[in-house]
C-alpha positions as CSV (number, residue, x, y, z in Angstrom):
1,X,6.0,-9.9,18.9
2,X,5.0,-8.4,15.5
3,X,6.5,-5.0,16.1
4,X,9.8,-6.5,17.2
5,X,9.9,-7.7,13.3
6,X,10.4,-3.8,12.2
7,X,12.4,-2.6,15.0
8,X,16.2,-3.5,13.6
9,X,15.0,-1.4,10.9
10,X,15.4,2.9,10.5
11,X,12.4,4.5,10.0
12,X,13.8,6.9,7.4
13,X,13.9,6.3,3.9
14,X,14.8,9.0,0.8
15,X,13.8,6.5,-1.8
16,X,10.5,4.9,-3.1
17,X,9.4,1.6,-3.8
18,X,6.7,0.6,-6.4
19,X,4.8,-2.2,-5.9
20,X,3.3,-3.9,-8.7
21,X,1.0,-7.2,-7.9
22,X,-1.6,-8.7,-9.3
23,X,-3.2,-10.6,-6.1
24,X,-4.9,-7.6,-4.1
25,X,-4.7,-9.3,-0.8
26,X,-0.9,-10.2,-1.5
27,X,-0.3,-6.7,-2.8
28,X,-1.9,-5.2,0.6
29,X,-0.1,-7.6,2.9
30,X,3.5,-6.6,1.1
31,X,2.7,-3.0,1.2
32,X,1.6,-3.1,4.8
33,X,5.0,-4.6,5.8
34,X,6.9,-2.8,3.5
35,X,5.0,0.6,5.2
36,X,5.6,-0.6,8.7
37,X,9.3,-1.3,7.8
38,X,9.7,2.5,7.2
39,X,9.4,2.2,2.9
40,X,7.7,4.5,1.4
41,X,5.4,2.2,-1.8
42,X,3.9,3.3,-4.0
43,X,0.9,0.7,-5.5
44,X,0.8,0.6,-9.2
45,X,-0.9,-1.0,-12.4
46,X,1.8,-2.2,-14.6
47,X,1.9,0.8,-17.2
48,X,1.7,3.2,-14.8
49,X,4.6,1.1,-13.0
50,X,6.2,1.4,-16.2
51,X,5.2,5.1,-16.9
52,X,6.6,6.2,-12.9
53,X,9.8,4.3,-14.2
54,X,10.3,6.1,-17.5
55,X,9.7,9.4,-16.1
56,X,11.9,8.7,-13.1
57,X,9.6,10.4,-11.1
58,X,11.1,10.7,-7.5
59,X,13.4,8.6,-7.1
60,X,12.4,5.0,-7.8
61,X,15.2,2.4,-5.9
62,X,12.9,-0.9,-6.1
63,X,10.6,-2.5,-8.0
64,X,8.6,-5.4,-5.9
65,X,6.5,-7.2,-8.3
66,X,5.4,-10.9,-9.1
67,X,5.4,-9.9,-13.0
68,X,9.4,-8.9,-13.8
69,X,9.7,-9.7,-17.7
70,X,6.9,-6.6,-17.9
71,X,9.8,-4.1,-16.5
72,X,12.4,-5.6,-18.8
73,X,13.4,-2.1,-20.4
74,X,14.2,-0.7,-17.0
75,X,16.3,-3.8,-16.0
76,X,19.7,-1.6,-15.7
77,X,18.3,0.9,-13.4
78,X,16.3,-0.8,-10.9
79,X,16.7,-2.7,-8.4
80,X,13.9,-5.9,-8.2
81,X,12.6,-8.0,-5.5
82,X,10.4,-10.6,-7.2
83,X,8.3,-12.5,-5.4
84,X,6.7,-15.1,-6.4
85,X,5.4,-18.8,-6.1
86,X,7.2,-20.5,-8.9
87,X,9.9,-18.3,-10.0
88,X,11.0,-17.7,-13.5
89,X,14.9,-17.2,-13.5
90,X,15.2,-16.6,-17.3
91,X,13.7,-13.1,-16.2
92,X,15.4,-12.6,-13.0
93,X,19.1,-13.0,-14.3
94,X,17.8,-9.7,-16.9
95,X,18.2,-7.6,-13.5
96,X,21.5,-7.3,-12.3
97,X,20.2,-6.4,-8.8
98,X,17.6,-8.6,-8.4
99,X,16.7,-10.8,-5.6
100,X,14.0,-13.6,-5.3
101,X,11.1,-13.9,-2.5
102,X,9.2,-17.3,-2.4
103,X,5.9,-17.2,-1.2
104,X,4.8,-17.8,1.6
105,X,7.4,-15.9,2.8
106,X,7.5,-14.1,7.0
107,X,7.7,-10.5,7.1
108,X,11.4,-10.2,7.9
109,X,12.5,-12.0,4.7
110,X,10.8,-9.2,2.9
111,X,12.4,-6.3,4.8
112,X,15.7,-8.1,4.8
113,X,15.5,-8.2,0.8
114,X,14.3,-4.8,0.1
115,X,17.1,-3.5,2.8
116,X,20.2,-5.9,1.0
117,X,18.6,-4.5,-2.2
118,X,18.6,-0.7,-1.5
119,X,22.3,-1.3,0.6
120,X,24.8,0.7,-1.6
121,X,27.1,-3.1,-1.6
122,X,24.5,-4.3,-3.9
């Protein structure tokens, strides 16, 4: 049943995601999805989030982090998917493409997200 979560989903993506959260095991379980979904993450500390960002190293498409109001300067050119528990809207309204994950959350919620936020429409 687990596999059938991924399999609406193409295997091939040209853009990375960094992934930027503070609780390890939460971190591991969104990047293990995220990976199985066919998204290439890169894990990161905040300032070398924010460094990866700045640089524009690769070609960063989505920030997924529990910690947006960090990220603020690079609002206007990246996508965020924050997820969180009790969500702080003050900082998600800074990013015009921005979408909000609640924990708990199932995996397909995430992948739906990250997809609707990397979609072109968005």
């Amino acid at each position: 049943a687990t596999t059938e979560i991924y399999t609406s989903f193409p295997t091939r993506r040209s853009s990375d995601l960094i992934l930027v959260v503070e609780d390890p095991l939460v971190r591991r379980l969104i990047d293990g999805i995220l990976t199985r979904g066919g998204y290439s993450v890169v894990e990161a500390e905040p300032r070398r989030a924010l460094q990866l960002l700045q640089d524009g190293m690769g070609e960063i498409a989505l920030l997924v982090t529990n910690a947006p109001e960090l990220f603020l300067d690079s609002a206007q050119t990246v996508a965020l998917l924050y997820v969180t528990s009790f969500a702080q809207p003050q900082w998600a309204r800074k990013f015009p493409r921005c979408r909000i994950l609640s924990k708990p959350f199932p995996p397909q919620k995430l992948l739906v997200l990250a997809e609707e936020l990397l979609s072109p429409a968005v």
